[in-house]
C-alpha positions as CSV (number, residue, x, y, z in Angstrom):
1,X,140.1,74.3,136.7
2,X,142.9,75.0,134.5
3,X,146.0,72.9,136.0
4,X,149.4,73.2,134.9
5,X,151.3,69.5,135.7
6,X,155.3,69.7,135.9
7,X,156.9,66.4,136.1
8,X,160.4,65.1,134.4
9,X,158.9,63.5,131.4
10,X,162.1,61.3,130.1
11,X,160.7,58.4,127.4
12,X,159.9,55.0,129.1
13,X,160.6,56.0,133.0
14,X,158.1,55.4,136.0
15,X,157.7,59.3,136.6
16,X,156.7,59.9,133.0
17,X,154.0,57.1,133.4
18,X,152.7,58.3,136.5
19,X,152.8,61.8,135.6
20,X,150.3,60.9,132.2
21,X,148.0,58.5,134.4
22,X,147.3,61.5,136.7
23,X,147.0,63.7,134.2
24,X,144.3,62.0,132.4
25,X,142.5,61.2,135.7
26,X,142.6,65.2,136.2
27,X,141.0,65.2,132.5
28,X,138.4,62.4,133.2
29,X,137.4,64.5,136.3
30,X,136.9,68.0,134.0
31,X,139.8,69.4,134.1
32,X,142.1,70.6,132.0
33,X,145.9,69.7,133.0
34,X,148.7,70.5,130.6
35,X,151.5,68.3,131.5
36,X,154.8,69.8,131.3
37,X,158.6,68.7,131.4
38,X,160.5,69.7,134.3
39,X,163.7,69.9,132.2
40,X,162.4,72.5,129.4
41,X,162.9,75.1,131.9
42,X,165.4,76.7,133.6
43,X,163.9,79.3,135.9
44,X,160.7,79.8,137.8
45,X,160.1,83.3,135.6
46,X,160.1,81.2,132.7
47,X,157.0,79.0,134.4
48,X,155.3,82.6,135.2
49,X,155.3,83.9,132.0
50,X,153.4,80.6,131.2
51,X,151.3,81.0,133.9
52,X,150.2,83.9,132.4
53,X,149.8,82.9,129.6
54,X,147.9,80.1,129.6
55,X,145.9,81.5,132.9
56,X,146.6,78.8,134.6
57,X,144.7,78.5,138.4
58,X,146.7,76.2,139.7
59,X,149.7,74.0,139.8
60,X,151.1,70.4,140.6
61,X,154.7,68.9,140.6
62,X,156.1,65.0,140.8
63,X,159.4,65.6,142.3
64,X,159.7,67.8,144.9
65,X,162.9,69.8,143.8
66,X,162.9,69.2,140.0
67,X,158.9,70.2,139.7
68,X,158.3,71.9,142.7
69,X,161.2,74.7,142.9
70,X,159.7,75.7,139.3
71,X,156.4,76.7,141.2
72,X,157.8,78.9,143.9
73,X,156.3,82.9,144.1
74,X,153.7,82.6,141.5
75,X,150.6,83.4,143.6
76,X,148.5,80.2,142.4
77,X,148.1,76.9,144.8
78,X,150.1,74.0,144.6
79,X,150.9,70.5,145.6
80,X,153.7,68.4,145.0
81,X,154.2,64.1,144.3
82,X,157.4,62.9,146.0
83,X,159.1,61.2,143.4
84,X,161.7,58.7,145.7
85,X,164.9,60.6,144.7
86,X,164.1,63.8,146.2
87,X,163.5,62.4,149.4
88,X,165.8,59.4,149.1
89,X,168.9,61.2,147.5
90,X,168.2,65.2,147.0
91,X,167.8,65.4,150.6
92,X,171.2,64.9,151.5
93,X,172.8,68.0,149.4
94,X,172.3,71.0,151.4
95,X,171.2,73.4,148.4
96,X,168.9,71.2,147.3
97,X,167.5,70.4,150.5
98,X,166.9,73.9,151.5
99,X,164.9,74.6,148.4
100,X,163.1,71.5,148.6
101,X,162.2,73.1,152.6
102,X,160.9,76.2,150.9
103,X,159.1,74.5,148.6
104,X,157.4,72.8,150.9
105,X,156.4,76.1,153.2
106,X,154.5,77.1,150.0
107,X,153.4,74.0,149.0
108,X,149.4,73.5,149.7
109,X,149.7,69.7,150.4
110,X,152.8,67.0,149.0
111,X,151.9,63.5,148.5
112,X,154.3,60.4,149.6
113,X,153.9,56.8,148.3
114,X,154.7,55.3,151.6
115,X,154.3,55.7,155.5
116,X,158.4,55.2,155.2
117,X,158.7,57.9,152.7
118,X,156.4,60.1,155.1
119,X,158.3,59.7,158.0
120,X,161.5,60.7,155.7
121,X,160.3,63.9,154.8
122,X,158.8,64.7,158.2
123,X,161.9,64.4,159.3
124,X,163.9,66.4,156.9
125,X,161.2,68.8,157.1
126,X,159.3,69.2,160.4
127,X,157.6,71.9,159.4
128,X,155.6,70.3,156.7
129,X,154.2,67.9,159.3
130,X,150.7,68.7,159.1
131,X,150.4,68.6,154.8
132,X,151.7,65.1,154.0
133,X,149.5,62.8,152.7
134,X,150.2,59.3,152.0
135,X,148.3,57.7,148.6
136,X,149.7,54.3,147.1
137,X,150.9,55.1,143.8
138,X,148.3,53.6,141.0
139,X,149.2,51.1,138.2
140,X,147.7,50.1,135.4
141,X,149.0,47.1,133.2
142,X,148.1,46.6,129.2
143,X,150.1,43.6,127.9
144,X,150.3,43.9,123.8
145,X,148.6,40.6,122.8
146,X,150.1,40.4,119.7
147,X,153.8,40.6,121.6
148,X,156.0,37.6,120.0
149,X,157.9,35.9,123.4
150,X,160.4,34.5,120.8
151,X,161.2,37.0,118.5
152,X,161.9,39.2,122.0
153,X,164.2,36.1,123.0
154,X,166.2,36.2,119.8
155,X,166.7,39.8,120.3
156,X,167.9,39.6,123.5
157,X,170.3,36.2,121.7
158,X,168.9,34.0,124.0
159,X,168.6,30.7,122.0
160,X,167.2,28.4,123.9
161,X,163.7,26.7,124.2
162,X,161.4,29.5,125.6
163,X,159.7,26.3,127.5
164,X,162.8,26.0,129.5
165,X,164.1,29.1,130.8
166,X,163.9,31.2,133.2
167,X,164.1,34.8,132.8
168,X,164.9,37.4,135.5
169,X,163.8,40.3,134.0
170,X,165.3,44.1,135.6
171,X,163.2,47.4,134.6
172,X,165.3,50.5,135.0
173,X,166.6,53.4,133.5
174,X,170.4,53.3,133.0
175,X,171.5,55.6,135.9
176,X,173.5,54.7,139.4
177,X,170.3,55.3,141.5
178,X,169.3,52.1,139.8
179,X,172.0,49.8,140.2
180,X,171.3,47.7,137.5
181,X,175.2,45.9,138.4
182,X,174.4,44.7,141.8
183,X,173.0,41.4,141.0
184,X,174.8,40.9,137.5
185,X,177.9,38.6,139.0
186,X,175.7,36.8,141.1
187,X,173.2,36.1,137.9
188,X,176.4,35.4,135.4
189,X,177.8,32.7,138.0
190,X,174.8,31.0,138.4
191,X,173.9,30.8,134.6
192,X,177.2,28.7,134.3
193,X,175.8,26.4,136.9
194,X,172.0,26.6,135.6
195,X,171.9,27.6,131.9
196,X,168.6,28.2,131.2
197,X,168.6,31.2,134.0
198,X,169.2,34.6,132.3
199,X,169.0,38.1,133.7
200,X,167.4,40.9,131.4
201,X,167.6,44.5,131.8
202,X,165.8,46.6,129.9
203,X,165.1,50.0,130.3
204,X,166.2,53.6,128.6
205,X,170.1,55.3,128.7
206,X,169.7,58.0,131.1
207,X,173.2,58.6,131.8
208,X,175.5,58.0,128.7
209,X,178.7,57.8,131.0
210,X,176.8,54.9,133.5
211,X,175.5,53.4,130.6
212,X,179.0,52.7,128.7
213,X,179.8,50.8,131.9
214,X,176.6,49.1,132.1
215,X,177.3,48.0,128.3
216,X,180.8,46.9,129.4
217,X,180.4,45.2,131.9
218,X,177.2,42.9,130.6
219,X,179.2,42.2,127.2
220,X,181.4,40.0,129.5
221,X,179.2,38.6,131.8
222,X,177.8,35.2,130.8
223,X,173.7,34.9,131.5
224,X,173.4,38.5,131.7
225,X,171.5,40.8,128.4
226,X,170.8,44.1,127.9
227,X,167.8,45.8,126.2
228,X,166.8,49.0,125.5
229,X,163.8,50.8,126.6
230,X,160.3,49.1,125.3
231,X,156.7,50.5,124.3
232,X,154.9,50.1,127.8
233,X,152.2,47.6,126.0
234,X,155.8,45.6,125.0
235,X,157.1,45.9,128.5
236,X,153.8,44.2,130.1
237,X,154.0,41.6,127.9
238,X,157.5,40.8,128.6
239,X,156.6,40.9,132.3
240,X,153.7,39.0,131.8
241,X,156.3,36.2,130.1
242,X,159.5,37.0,132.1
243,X,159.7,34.1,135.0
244,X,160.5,36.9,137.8
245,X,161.0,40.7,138.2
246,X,163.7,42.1,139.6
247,X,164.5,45.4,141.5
248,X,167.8,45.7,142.7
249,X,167.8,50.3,143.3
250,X,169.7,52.1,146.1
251,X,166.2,53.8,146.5
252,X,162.9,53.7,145.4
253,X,159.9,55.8,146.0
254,X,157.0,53.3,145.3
255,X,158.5,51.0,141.9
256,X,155.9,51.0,139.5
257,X,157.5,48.1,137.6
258,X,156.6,45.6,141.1
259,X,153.6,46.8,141.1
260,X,152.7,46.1,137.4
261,X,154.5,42.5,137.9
262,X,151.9,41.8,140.8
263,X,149.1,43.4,138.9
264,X,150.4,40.2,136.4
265,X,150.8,38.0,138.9
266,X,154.3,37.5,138.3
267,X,157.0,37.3,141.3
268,X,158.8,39.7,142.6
269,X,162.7,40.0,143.5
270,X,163.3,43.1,145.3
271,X,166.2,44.4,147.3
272,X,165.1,45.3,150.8
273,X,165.3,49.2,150.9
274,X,162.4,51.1,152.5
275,X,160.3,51.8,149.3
276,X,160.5,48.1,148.2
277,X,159.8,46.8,151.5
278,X,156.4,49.2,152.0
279,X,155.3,47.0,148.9
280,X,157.1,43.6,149.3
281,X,156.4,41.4,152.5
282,X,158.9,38.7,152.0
283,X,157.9,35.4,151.0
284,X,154.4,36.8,151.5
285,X,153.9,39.1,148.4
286,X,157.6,38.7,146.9
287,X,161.1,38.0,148.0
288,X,163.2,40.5,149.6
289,X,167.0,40.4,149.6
290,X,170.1,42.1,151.4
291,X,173.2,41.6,149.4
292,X,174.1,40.0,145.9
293,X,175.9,37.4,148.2
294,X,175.0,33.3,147.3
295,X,173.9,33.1,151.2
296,X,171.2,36.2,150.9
297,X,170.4,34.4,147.3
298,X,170.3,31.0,148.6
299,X,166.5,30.8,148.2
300,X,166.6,31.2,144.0
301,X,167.5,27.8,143.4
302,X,164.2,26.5,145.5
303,X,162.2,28.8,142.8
304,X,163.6,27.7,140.0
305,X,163.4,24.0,140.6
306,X,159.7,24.6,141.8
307,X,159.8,23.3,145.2
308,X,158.7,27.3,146.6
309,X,155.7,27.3,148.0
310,X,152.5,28.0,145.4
311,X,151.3,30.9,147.3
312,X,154.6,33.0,146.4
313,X,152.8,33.1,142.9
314,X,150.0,34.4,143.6
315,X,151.6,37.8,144.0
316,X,148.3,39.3,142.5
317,X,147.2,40.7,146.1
318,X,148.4,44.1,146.0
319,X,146.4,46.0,143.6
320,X,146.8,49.8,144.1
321,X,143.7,51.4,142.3
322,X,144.3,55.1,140.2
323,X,141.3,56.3,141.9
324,X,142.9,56.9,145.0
325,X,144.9,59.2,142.7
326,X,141.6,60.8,141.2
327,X,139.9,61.5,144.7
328,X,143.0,62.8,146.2
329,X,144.7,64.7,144.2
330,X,140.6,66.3,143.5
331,X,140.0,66.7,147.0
332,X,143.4,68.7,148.1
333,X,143.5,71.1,145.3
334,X,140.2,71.9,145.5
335,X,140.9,73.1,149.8
């Protein structure tokens, strides 16, 4: 089949990465998917003159109103990826929670992450009841093995020992959803107790207003650095390196950056929001937290000075496989 893929492609970002990897499980099967950025167009009769022209057959979207609105009216079937902000945040704006309903009438199956994101969208959308299908989102990690740990310290002007620290490392794009502040207070106070403990974000500038106060307020906050966004092979092998991962959103559809730190084997700190917690069983599989507040943090300490329990690293356990993704995604467009 001839399958046109619309997803928001921004450099670096866990939509773009999920996007490629189903695309090229879509190739591997025989099919040929052209992937597409959401953003390049601005109305649906721009997506059916490329329709026609390519002769597409059929269609998929990641994000139910940024992809899936594009795909409305054009006589081919399609299914949609929930991304996490559609459901999470899109929802609660009337417009865009109307189109998103319409999309969905049309729609020939959507795909959710989680049981909790199911149950979200069921509920928003009663209607689509019977077409939504949970699938774990699939990872894959590659971890540059040439990476040099210390020349990333130095850019990030940590200079310390590397044998010493302890790096809290926080993957996201620069954009409130995010929240790439919430812990930064909490992280500066304790590295003037503890200074070998650092927080790291890294991650692309989505949204140049947030990301001026990101930059502000980081320059001033001891223990806390800030990093632009990183080739993926890069990123793994900071993960690989980093003592703990950190996810600290509002809302999350299924964080591909916890699941790459488990496919490493690395620890997870996650705040407890229903995407995180479908992935995270505290003090199980990672740590969950509530607040930025010392009390809700009062189990860091324990890590650091190595008295936590060994199991908490072996955070290996949940492995979501992309051929879910290959078998599904097959199987529905194909009905």
């Amino acid at each position: 089949m001839r399958l046109l893929f619309l997803a928001v492609l921004r450099p670096h970002t866990g939509n773009a990465v999920t996007a490629q990897r189903v695309r090229a499980h879509l190739e591997a099967a025989g099919h040929v998917c052209v992937l597409k950025d959401a953003f390049d167009f601005e109305s649906s009769s721009e997506i059916a003159n490329l329709i026609l022209a390519e002769n597409f057959e059929a269609a998929l979207a990641l994000h139910l109103y940024r992809g899936g609105r594009l795909l409305q009216g054009h006589r081919i079937p399609f299914g949609v990826i929930f991304g996490g902000t559609d459901v999470n945040e899109d929802a609660n704006q009337r417009e865009k929670n109307t189109v998103m309903g319409r999309v969905l009438e049309e729609a020939r199956f959507a795909v959710a992450f989680t049981e909790s994101m199911k149950e979200m969208a069921q509920a928003q959308w009663p209607h689509a009841k019977g077409k939504i299908y949970v699938q774990s989102q699939g990872i894959a990690t590659t971890p540059n093995a040439a990476f040099n740990w210390n020349t990333f310290l130095q850019r990030s002007e940590i200079n310390q020992s590397a044998d010493n620290l302890h790096i809290f490392l926080l993957i996201c794009g620069l954009r409130q959803v995010k929240d790439p502040l919430y812990l930064v207070d909490a992280f500066s106070e304790w590295h003037q107790e503890e200074p070998n403990v650092y927080l790291v974000i890294v991650g692309p500038e989505v949204d140049p207003v947030f990301t001026r106060e990101v930059k502000a307020k980081v320059k001033k906050s001891p223990g806390v650095r800030l990093i632009g966004e990183m080739p993926q092979e890069d990123l793994h092998a900071v993960v690989k390196n980093c003592f703990v991962v950190v996810n600290s959103s509002v809302s999350e559809g299924m964080s591909a950056a916890i699941l790459e730190a488990m496919d490493l084997e690395v620890p997870v700190l996650a705040r407890n929001i229903p995407g995180n917690a479908a992935v995270v069983k505290h003090e199980v599989t990672g740590l969950l937290f509530s607040s930025p507040q010392r009390q809700d943090l009062a189990f860091l300490p324990r890590l650091v000075s190595n008295s936590w329990p060994q199991a908490i690293h072996l955070l290996g356990l949940l492995k979501y496989w992309d051929y879910r993704h290959e078998h599904h995604v097959q199987q529905k467009l194909a009905a």
